[in-house]
mmCIF file of the N, C-alpha and C atoms, coordinates in Angstrom:
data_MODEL
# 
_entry.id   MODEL 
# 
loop_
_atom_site.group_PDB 
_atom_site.id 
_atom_site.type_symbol 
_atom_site.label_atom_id 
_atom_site.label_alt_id 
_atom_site.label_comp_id 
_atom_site.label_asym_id 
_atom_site.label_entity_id 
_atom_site.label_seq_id 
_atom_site.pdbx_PDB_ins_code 
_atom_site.Cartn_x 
_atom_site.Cartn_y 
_atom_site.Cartn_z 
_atom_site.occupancy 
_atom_site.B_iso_or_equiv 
_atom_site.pdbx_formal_charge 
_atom_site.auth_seq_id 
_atom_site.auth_comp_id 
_atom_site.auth_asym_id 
_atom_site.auth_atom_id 
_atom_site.pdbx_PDB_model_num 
ATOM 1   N N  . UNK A 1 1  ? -271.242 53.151 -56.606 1.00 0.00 ? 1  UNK A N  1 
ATOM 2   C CA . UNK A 1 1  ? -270.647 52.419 -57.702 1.00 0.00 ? 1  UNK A CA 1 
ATOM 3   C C  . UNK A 1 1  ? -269.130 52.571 -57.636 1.00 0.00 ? 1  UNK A C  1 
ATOM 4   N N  . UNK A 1 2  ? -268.599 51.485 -57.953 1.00 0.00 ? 2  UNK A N  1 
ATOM 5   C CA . UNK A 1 2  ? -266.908 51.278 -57.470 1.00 0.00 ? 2  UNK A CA 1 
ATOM 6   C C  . UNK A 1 2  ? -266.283 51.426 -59.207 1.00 0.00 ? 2  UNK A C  1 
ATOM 7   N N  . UNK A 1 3  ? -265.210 52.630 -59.124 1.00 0.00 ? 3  UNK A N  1 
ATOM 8   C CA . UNK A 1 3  ? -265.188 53.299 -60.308 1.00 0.00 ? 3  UNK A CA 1 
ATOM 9   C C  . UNK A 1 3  ? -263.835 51.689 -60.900 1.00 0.00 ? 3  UNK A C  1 
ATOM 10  N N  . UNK A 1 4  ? -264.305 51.503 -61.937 1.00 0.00 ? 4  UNK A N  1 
ATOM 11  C CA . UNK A 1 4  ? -263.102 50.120 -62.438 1.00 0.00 ? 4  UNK A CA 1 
ATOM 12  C C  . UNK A 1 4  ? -261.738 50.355 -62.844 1.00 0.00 ? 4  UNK A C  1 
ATOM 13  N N  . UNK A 1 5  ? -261.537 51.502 -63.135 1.00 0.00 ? 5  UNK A N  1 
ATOM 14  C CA . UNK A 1 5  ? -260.628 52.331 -63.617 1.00 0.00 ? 5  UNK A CA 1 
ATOM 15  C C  . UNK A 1 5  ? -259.635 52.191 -61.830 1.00 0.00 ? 5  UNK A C  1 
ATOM 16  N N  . UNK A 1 6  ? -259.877 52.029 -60.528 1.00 0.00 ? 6  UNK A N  1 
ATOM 17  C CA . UNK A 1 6  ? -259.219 52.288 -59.237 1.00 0.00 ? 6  UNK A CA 1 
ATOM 18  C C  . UNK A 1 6  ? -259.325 50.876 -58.310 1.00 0.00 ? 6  UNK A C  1 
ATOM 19  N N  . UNK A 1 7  ? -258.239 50.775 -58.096 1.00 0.00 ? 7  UNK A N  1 
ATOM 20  C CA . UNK A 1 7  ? -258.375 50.010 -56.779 1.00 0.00 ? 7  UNK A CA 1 
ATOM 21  C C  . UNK A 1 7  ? -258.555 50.324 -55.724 1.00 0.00 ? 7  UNK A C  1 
ATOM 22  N N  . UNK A 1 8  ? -259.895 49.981 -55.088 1.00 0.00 ? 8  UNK A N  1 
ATOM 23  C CA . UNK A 1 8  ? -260.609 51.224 -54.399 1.00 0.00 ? 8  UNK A CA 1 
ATOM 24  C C  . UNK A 1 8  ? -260.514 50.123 -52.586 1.00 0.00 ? 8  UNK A C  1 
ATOM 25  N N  . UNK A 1 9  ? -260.286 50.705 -52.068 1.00 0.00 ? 9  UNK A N  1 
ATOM 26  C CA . UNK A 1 9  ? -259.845 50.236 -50.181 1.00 0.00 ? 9  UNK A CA 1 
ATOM 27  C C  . UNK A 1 9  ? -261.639 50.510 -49.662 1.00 0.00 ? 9  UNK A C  1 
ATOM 28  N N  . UNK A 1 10 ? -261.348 50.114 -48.632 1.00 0.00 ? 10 UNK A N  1 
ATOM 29  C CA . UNK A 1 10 ? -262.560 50.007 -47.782 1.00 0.00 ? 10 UNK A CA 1 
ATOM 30  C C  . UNK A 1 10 ? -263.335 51.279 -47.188 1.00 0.00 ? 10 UNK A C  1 
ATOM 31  N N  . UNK A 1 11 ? -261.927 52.225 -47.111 1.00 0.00 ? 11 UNK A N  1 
ATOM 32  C CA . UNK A 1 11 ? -262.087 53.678 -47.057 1.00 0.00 ? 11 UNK A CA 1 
ATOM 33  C C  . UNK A 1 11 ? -262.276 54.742 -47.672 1.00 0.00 ? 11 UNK A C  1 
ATOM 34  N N  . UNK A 1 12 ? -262.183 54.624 -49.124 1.00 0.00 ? 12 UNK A N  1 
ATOM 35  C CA . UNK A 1 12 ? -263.088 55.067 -50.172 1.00 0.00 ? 12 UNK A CA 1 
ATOM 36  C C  . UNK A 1 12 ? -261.635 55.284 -50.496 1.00 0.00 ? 12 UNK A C  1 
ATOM 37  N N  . UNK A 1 13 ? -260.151 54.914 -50.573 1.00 0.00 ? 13 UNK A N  1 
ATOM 38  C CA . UNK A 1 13 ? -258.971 55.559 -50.748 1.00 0.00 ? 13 UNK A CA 1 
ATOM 39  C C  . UNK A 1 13 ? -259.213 54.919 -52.072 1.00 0.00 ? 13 UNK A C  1 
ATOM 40  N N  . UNK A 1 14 ? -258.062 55.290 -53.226 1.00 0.00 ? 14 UNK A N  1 
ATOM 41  C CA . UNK A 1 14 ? -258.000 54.905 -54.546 1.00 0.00 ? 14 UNK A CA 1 
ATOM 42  C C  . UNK A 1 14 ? -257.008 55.193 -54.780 1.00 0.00 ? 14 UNK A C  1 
ATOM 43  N N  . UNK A 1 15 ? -256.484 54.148 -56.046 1.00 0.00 ? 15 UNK A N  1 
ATOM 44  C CA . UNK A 1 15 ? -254.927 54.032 -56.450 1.00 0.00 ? 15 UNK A CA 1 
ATOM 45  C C  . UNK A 1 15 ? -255.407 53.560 -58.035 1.00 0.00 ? 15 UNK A C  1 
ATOM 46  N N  . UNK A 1 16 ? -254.844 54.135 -58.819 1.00 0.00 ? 16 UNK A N  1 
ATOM 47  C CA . UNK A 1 16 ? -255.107 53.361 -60.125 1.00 0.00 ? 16 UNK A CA 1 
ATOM 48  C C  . UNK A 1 16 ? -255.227 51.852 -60.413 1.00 0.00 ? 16 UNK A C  1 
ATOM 49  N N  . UNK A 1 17 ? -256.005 51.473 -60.974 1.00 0.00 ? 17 UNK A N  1 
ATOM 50  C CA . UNK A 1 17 ? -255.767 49.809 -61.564 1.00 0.00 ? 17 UNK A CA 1 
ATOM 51  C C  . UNK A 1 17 ? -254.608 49.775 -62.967 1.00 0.00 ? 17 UNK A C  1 
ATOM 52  N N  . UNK A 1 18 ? -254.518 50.753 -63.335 1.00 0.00 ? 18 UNK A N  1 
ATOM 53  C CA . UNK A 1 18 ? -254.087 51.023 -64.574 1.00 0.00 ? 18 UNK A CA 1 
ATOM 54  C C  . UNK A 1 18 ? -252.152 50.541 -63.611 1.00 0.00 ? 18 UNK A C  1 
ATOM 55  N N  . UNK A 1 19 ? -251.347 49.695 -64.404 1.00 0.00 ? 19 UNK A N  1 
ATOM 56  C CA . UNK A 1 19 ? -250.217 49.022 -63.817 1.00 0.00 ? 19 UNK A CA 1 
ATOM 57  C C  . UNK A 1 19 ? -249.099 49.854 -63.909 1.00 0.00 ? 19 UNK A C  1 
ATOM 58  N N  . UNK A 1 20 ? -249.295 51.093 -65.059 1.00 0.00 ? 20 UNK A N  1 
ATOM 59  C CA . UNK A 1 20 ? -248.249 51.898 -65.040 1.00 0.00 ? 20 UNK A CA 1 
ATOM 60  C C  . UNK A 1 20 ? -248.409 53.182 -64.535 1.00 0.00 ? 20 UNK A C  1 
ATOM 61  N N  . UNK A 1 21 ? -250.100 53.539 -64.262 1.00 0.00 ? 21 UNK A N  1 
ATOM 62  C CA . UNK A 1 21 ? -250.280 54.763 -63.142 1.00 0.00 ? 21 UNK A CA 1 
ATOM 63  C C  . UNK A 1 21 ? -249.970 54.569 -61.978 1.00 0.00 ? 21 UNK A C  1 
ATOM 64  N N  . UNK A 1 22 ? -250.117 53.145 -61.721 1.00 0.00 ? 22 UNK A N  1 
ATOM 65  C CA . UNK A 1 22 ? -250.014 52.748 -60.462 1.00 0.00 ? 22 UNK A CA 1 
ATOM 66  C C  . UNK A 1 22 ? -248.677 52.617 -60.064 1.00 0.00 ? 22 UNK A C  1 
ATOM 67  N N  . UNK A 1 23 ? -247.691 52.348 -60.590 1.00 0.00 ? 23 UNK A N  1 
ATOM 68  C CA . UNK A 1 23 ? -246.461 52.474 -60.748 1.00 0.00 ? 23 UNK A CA 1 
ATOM 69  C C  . UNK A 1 23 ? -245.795 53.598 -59.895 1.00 0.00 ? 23 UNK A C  1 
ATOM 70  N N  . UNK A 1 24 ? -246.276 54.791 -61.150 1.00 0.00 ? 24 UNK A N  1 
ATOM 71  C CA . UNK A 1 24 ? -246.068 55.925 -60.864 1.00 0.00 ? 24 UNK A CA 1 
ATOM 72  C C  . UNK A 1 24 ? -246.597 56.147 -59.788 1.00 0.00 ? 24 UNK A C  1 
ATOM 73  N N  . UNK A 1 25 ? -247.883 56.048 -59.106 1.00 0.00 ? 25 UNK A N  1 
ATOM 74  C CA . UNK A 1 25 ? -248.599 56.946 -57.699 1.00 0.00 ? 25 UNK A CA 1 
ATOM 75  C C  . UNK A 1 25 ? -247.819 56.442 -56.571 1.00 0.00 ? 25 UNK A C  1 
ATOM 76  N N  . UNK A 1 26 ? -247.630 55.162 -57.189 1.00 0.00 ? 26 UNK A N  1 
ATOM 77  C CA . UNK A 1 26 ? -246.951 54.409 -55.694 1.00 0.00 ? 26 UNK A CA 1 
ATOM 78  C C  . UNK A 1 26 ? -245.685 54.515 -55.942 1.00 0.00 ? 26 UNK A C  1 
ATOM 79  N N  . UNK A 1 27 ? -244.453 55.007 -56.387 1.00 0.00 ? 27 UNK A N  1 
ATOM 80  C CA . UNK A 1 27 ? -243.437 55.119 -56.405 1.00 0.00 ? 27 UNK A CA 1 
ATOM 81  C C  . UNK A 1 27 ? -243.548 56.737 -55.791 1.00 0.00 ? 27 UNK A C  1 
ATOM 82  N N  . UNK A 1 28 ? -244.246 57.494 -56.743 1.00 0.00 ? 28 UNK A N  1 
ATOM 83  C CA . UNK A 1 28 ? -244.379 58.784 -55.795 1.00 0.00 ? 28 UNK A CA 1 
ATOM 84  C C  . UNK A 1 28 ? -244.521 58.801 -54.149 1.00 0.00 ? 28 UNK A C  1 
ATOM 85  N N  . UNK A 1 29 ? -245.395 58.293 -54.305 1.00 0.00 ? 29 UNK A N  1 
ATOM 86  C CA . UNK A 1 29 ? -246.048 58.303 -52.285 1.00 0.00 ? 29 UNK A CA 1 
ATOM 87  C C  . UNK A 1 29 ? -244.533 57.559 -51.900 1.00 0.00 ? 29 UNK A C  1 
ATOM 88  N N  . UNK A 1 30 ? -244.322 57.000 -51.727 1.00 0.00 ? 30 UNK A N  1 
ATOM 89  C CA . UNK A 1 30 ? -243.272 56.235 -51.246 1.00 0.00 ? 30 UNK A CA 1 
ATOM 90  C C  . UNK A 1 30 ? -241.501 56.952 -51.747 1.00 0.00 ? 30 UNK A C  1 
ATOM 91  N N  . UNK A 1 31 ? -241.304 58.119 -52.177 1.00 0.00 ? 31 UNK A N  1 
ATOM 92  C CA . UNK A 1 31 ? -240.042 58.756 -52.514 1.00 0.00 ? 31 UNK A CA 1 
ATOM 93  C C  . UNK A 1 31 ? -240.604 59.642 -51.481 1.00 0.00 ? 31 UNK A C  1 
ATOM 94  N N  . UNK A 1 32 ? -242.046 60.391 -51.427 1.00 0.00 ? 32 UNK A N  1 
ATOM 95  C CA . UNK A 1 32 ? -242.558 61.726 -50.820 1.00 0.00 ? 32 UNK A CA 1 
ATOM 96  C C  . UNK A 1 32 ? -242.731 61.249 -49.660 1.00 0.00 ? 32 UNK A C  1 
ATOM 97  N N  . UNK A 1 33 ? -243.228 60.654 -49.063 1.00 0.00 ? 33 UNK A N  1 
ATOM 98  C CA . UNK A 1 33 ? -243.312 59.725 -47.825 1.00 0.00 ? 33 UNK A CA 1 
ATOM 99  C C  . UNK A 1 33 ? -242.181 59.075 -46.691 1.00 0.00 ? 33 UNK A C  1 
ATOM 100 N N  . UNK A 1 34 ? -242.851 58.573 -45.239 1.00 0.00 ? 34 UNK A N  1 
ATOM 101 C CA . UNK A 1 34 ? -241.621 58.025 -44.580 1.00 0.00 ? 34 UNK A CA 1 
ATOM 102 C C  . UNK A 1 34 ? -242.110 56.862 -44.070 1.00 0.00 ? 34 UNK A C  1 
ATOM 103 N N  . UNK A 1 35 ? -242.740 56.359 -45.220 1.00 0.00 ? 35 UNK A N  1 
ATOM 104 C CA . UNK A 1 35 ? -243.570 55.211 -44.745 1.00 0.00 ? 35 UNK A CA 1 
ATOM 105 C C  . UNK A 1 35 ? -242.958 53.648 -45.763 1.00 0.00 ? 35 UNK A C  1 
ATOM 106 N N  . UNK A 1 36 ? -243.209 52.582 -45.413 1.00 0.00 ? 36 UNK A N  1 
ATOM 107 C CA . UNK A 1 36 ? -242.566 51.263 -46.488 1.00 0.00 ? 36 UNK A CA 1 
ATOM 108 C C  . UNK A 1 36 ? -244.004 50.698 -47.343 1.00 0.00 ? 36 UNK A C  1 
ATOM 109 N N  . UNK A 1 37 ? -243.934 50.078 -47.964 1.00 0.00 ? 37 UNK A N  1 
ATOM 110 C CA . UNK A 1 37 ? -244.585 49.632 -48.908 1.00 0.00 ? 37 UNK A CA 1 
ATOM 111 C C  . UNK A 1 37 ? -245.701 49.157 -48.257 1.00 0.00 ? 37 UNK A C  1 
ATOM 112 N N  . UNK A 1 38 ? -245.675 48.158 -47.326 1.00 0.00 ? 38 UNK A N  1 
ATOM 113 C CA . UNK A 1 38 ? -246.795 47.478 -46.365 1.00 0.00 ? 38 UNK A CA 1 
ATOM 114 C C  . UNK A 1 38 ? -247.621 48.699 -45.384 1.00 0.00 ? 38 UNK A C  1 
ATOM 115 N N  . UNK A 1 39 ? -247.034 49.746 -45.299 1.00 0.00 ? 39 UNK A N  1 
ATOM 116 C CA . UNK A 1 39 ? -247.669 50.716 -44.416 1.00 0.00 ? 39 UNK A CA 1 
ATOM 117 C C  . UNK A 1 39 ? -248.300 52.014 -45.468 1.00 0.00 ? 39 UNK A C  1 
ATOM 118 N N  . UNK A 1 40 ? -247.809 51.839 -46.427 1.00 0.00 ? 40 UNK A N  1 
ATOM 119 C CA . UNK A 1 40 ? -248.502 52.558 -47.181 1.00 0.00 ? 40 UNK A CA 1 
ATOM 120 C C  . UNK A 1 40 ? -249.906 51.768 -48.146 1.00 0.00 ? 40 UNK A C  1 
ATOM 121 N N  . UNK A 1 41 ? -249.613 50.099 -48.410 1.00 0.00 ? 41 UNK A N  1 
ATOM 122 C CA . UNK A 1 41 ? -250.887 50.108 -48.441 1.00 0.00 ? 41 UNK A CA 1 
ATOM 123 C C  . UNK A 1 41 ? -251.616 49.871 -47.392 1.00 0.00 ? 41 UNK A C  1 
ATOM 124 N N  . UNK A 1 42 ? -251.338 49.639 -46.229 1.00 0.00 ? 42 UNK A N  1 
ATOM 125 C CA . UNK A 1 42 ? -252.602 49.940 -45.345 1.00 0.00 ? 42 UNK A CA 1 
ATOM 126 C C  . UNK A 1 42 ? -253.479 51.091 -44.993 1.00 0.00 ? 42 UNK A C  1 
ATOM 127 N N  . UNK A 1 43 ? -252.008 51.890 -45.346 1.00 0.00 ? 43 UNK A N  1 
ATOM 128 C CA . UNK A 1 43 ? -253.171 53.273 -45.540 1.00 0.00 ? 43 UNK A CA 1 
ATOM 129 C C  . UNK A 1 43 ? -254.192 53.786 -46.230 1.00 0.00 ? 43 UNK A C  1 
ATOM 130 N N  . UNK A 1 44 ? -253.808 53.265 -47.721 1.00 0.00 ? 44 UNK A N  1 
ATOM 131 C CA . UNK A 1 44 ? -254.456 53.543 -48.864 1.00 0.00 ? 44 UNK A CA 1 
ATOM 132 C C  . UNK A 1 44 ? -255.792 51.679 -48.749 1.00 0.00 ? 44 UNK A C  1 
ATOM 133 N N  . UNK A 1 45 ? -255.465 51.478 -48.066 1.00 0.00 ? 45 UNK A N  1 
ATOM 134 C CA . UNK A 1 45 ? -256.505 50.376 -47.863 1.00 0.00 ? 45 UNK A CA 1 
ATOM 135 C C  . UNK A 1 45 ? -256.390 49.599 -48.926 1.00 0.00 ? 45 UNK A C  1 
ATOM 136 N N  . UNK A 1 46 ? -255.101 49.414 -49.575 1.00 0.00 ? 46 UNK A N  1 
ATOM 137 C CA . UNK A 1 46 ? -255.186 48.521 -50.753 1.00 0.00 ? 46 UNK A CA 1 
ATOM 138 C C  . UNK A 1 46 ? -254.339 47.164 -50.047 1.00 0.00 ? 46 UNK A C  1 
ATOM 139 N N  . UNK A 1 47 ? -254.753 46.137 -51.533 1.00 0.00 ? 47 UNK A N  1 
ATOM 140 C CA . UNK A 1 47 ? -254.077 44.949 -51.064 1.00 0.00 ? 47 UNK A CA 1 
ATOM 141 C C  . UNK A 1 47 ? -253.070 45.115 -51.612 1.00 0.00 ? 47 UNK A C  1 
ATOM 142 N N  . UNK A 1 48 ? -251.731 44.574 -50.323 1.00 0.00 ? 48 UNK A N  1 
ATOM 143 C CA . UNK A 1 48 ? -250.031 44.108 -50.860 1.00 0.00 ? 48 UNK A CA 1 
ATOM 144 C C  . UNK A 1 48 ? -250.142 43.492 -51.810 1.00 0.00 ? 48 UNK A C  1 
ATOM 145 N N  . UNK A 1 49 ? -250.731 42.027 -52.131 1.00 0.00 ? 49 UNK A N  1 
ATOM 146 C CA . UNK A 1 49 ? -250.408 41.248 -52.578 1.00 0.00 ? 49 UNK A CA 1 
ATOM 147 C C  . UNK A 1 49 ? -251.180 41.588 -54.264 1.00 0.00 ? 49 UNK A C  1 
ATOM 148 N N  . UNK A 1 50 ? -252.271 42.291 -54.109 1.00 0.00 ? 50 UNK A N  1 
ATOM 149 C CA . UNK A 1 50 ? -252.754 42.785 -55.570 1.00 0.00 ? 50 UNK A CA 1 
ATOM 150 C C  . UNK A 1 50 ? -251.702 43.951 -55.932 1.00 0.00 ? 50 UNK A C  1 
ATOM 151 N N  . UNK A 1 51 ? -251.459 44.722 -55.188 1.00 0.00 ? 51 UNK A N  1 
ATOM 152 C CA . UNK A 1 51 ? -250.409 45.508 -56.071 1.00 0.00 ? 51 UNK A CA 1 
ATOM 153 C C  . UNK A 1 51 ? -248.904 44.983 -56.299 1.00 0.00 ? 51 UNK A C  1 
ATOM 154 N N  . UNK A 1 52 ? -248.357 44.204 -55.493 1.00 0.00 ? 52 UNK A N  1 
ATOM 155 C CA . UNK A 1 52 ? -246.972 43.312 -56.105 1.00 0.00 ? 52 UNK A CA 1 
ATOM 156 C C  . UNK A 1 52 ? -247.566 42.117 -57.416 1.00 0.00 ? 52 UNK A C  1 
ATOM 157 N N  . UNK A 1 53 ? -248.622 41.729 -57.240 1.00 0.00 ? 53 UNK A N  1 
ATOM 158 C CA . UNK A 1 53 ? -249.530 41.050 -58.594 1.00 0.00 ? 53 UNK A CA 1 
ATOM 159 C C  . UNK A 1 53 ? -248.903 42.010 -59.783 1.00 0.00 ? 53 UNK A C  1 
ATOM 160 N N  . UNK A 1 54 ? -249.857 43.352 -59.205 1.00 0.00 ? 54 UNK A N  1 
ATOM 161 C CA . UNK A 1 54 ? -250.169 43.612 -61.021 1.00 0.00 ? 54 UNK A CA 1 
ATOM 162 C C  . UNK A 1 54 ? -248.596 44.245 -61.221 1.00 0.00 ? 54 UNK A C  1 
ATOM 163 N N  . UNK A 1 55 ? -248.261 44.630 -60.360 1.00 0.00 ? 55 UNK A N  1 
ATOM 164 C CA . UNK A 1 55 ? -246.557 45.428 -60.547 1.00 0.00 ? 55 UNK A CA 1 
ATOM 165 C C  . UNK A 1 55 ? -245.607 44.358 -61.493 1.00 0.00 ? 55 UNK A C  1 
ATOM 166 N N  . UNK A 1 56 ? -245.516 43.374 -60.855 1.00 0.00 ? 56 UNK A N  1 
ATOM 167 C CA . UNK A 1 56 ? -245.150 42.183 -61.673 1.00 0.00 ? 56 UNK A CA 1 
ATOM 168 C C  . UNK A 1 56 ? -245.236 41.735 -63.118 1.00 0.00 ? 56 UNK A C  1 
ATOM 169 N N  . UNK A 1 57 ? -246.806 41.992 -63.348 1.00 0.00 ? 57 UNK A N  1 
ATOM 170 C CA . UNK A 1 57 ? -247.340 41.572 -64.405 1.00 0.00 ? 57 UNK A CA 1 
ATOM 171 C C  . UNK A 1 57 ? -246.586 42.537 -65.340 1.00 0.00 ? 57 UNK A C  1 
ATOM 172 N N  . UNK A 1 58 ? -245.676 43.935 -65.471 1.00 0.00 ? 58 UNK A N  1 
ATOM 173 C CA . UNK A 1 58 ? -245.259 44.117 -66.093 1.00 0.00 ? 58 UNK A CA 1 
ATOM 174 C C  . UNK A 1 58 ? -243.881 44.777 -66.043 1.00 0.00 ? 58 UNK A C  1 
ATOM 175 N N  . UNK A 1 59 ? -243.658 43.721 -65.002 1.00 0.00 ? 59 UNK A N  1 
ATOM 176 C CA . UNK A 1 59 ? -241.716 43.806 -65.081 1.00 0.00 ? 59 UNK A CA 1 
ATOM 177 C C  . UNK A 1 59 ? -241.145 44.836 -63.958 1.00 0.00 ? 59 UNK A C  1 
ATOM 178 N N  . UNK A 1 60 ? -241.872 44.731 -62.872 1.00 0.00 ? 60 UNK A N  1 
ATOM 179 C CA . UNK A 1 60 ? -241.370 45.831 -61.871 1.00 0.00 ? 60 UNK A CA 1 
ATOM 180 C C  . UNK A 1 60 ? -241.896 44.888 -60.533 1.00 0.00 ? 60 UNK A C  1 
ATOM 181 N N  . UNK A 1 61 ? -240.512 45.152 -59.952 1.00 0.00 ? 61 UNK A N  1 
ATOM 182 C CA . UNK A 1 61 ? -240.485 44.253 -58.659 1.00 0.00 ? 61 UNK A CA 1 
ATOM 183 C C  . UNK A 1 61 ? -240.128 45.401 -57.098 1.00 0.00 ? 61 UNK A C  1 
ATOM 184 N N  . UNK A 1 62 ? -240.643 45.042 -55.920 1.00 0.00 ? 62 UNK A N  1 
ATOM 185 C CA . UNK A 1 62 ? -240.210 46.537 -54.884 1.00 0.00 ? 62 UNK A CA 1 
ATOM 186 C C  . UNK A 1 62 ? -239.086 45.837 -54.375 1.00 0.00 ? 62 UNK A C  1 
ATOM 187 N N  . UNK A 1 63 ? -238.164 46.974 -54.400 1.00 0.00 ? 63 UNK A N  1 
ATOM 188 C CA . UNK A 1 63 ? -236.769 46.905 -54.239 1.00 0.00 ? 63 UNK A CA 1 
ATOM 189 C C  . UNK A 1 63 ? -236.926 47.563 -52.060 1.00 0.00 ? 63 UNK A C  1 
ATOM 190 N N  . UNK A 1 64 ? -236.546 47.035 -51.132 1.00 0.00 ? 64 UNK A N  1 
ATOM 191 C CA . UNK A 1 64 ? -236.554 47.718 -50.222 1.00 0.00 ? 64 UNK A CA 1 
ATOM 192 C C  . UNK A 1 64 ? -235.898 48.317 -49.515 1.00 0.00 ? 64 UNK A C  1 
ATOM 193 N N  . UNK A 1 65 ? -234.482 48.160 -50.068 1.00 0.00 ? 65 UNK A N  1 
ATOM 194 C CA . UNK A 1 65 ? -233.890 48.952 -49.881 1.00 0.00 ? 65 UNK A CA 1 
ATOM 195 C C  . UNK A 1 65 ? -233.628 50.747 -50.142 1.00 0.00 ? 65 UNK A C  1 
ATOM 196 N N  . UNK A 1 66 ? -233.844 50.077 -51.169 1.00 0.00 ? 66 UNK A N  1 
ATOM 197 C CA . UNK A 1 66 ? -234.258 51.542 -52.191 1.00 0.00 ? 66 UNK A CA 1 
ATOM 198 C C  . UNK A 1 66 ? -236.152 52.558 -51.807 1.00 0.00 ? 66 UNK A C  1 
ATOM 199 N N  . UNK A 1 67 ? -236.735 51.635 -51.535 1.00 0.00 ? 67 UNK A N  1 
ATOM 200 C CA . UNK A 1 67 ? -238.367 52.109 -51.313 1.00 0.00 ? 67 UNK A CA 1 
ATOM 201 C C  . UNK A 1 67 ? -239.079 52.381 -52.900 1.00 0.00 ? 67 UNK A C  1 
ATOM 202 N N  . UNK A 1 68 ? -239.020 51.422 -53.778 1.00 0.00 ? 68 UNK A N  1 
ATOM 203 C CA . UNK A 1 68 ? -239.504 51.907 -54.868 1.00 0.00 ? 68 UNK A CA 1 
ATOM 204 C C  . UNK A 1 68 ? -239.510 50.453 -55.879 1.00 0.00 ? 68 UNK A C  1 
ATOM 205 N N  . UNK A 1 69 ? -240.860 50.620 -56.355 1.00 0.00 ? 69 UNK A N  1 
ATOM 206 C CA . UNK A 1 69 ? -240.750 49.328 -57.447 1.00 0.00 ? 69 UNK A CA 1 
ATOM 207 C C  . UNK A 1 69 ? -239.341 49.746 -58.406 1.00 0.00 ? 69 UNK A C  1 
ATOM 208 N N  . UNK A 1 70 ? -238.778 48.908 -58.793 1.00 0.00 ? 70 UNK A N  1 
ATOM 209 C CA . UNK A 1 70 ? -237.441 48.517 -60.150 1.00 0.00 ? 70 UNK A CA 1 
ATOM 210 C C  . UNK A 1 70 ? -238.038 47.519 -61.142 1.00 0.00 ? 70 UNK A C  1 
ATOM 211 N N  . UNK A 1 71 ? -237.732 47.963 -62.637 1.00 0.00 ? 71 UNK A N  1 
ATOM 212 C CA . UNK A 1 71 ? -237.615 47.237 -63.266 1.00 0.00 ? 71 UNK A CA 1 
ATOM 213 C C  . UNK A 1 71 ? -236.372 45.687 -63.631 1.00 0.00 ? 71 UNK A C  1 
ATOM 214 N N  . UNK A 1 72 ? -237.065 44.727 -63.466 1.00 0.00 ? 72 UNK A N  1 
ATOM 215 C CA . UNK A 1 72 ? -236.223 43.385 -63.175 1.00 0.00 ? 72 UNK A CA 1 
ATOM 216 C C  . UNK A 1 72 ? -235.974 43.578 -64.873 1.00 0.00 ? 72 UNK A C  1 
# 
């Protein structure tokens, strides 16, 4: 059973669905990390385009220079 609460990858990896945990996990991994946004979700087996979705949906865009969603 696929917990609804996670956006869950093919590899059993998980990232919150929740838009402001997710925020946070993925701004973490990506300050702690030496990896870019596209290589970190492939790792975590999530989709780019669902997490720039929901990031969006509440006012945070990835900056790449910087390596970190910003609030627009």
């Amino acid at each position: 059973m696929i917990d609804e609460k996670c956006i869950s990858g093919y590899n059993g990896a998980m990232l919150p669905s929740d838009p402001y945990m997710l925020l946070s996990a993925l701004n973490m991994k990506l300050r702690d990390g030496d990896s870019s946004l596209e290589e970190l979700c492939d790792s975590e087996d999530a989709s780019l385009e669902e997490v720039v979705e929901k990031l969006s949906s509440i006012g945070y865009i990835y900056n790449k220079e910087q390596r970190k969603f910003i609030s627009v």
